[in-house]
Each structure stands twice: as structure tokens, then as C-alpha cells.
N, C-alpha and C positions, 0 to 999 in steps of 0.2 A: 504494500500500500504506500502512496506519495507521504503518508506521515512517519513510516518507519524510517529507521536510520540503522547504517551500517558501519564497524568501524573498521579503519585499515587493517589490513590485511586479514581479511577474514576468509572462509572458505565456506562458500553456500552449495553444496551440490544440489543435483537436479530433483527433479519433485519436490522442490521444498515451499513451503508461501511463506512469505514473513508478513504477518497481517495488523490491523489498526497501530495503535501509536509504538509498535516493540523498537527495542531501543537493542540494539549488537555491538558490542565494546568490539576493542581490538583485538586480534588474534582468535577469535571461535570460527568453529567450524560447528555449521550445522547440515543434516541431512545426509545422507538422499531420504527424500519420502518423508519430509519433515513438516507441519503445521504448526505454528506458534501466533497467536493472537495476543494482543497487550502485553507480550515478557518482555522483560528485563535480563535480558542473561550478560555477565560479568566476562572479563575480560578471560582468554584461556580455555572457556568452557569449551566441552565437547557433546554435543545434542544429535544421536543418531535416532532416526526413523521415532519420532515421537509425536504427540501430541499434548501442547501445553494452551491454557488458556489463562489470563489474567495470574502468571505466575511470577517469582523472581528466583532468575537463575544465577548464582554469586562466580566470583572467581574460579577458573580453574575447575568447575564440576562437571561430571559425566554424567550424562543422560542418553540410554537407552540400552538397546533397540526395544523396538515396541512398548515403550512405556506411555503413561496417559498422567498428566497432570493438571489437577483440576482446580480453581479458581481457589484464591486466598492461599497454597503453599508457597512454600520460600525455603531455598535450599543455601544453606552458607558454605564459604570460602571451602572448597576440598570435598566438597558431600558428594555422595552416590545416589542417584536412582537407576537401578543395571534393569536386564529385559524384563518385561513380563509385569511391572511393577505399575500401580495407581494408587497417588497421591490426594489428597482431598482437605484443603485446609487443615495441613500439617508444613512445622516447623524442623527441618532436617538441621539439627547443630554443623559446627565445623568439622571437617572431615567423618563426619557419621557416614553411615552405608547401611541402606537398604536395597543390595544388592541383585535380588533375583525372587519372581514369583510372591509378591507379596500385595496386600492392599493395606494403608495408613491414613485414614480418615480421623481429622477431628484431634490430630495428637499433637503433642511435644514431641521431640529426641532429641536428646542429648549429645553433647560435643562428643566423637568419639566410640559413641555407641556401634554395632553392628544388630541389625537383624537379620537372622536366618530365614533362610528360604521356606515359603508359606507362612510368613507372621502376617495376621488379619488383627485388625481392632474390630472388634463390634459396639460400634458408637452409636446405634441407635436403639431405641424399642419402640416401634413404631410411633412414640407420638413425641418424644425427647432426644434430641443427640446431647453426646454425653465424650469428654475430652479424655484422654488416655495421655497421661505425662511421662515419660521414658528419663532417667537420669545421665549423666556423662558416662562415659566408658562400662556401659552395659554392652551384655552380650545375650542378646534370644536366640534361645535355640531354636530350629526348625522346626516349623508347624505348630509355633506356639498361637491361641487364641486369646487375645488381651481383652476383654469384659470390659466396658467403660463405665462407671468411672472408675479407674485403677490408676497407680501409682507405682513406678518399679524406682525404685532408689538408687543412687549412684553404685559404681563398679559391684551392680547383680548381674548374677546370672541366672538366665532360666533352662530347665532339662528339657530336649525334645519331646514334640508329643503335649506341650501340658497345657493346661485350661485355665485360665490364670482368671480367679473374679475378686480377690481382694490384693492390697498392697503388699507391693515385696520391699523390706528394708535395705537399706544402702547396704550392700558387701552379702548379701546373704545370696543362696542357693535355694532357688522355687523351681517344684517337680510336682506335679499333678498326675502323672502315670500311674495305672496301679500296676502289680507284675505281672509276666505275660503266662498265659495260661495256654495249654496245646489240650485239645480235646479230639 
């Protein structure tokens, strides 16, 4: 669109739209098969095959392939959103990563943090959405379910598998699995 701006040296491959007022610092590369409406994306950045709407993309972050970012997130200096991944009015800290196969609506995360592959917030119940806060240098294990409103405390961890509905304390270990049983 005549209102976007681009800044030198950047690299826009093909299929990509850069649409209403988005603003492209120096140095990013986005696309191929890329749509971004009103973003922000920060100098450095790398946005493959995604779709972002009213978002802010910070220095230096990787976006994609096939991710979907939706109106009101914002990703700072160093953050990840890798394939497969949908954002929704959530805050990614510096250098956090939500890597691969996951959705984060409605949340915090913290500097530093990683999500494992299949971490879902469930922020709504149908008639209330409800914020999911993530502390720094956490680690969720894969296929973790975050129940909103919940609270994971700085450098926690969570076990694979688990179903998380109340708050986990800073530095502690939360596991919701029962043992596996062969019948």
C-alpha cells in the first residue's frame, strides 16, 4: 500500500503484500507468500510465509513459516514464533520462543522462556477470556494445556503431557500426568 514504508536494504520476496500503514526497518527480509497488514517489524527481522495483522515485530525476530499473528501481539528484541504457531494478543519477552505447533492467546511470556511444541492457552469459557502470565526463563514442556487464569513463575518448568489449571511457583516442577498404564 502507498502508506507502507520500507527500509534499506531489505529483502521482500515474491507473494508477499505489505499492506495499510506497516512500517519495515532496515535489513528484514520478508516472504515468499507473506501478508502483513499495520506491522511494525524491527530492524533484522526474518518473517517467512506468515500472516500478521495489527502486530509488532521487534528487532532481529523470526517469524515462521506458516504462522498466523493476530491483532494486539508484540514480539520483542530476539523472540521466536517458528511454523505452525498462532499468536493472539500475546506479549513474547526478549529472546522467548514459541517455536513450533503451538497457539498463545491472551498471554504474557517471559524474557527467555521456551514453549514446547503443542502448548495451547485456553483463555476462554465461552463468555470471559481470561490472561495466562508465563514468567522469564520458563520452560513448557510439550503438549502442555495452560487453563487461564494461571500463573507459571519464573525459571519453572513444566512435564510433558500436563494440564496445568492453577499457578506454578517460580523455580518449581509442575506435572499433571498420571503413570502410564498398558492394558
Amino acid at each position: 500500500d502507498s502508506a507502507a514504508t520500507i527500509g534499506r536494504d531489505s529483502i521482500i520476496h515474491p507473494g508477499t503484500q505489505i499492506l495499510g500503514a506497516s512500517t519495515i526497518a532496515e535489513r528484514v527480509e520478508i516472504g515468499p507468500d507473506t501478508t502483513v497488514r499495520n506491522v511494525e517489524v524491527g530492524e533484522g527481522a526474518v518473517v517467512v510465509r506468515a500472516d500478521a495483522t495489527d502486530v509488532v515485530i521487534g528487532a532481529a525476530v523470526t517469524i515462521g513459516p506458516f504462522t498466523y499473528l493476530r491483532p494486539g501481539t508484540e514480539l520483542s528484541e530476539g523472540a521466536k514464533a517458528g511454523a505452525f504457531v498462532e499468536l493472539k494478543n500475546t506479549h513474547v519477552g526478549v529472546g522467548a520462543k514459541v517455536p513450533h505447533l503451538s497457539y498463545m492467546g491472551d498471554a504474557a511470556i517471559g524474557a527467555g522462556t521456551n514453549v514446547g511444541a503443542g502448548g495451547i492457552t485456553v483463555n476462554y469459557d465461552g463468555q470471559k477470556k481470561y490472561r495466562t502470565t508465563i514468567g522469564e526463563s520458563v520452560r513448557i514442556g510439550c503438549d502442555n494445556v495452560l487453563i487461564a487464569p494461571v500463573e507459571i513463575g519464573d525459571g519453572a518448568y513444566t512435564g510433558a503431557g500436563s494440564i496445568l489449571r492453577d499457578d506454578v511457583p517460580a523455580g518449581a516442577l509442575a506435572v499433571s500426568a498420571g503413570s502410564q498404564r498398558n492394558i
